[in-house]
N, C-alpha and C positions, 0 to 999 in steps of 0.2 A: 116301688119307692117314688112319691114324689118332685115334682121341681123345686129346684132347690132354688129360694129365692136371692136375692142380690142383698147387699146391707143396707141401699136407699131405697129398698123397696115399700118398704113399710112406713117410711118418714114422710111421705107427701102428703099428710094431711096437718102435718106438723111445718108445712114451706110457709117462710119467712116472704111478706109480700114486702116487694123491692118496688122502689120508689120511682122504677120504671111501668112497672102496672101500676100502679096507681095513680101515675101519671098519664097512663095513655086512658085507663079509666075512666079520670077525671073531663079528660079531653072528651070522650065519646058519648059523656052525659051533657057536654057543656057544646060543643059543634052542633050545629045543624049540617050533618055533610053533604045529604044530598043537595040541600039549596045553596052550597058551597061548591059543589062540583058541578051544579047546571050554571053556576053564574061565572068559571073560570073554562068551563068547555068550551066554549066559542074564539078564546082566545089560546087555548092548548096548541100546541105545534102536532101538526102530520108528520105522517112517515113520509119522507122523501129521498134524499142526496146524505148520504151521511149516519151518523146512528139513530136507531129509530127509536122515539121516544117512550115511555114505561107508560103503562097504563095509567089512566086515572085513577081507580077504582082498582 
C-alpha cells in the first residue's frame, strides 16, 4: 500500500501568491543589492561588546 498523501498535498500548485511574495519579488527585480550592500558595508557595525550584529547578506 502506498503513502498516503496529506489533503494540501495536492493544492500547491493551486497557492494563491500573497502580496508578501510579490512584494519581495518586486523588490528583488527592482534593488540592486549587491551595489547596496558594498555601499552600506563600510558603515555596518562589528561584532564587539554587546549583541553581535545579523549578517548583511
Amino acid at each position: 500500500m502506498g503513502k498516503q498523501l496529506s489533503f494540501g498535498e495536492g493544492f500547491q500548485k493551486y497557492a494563491k501568491t500573497t502580496k508578501r511574495s510579490v512584494f519581495l519579488s518586486e523588490m528583488d527585480r527592482v534593488v540592486p543589492w549587491t551595489e547596496l550592500c558594498a555601499l552600506v558595508e563600510p558603515v555596518y557595525p562589528v561584532a564587539g561588546n554587546g549583541r553581535p550584529p545579523r549578517p548583511l547578506e
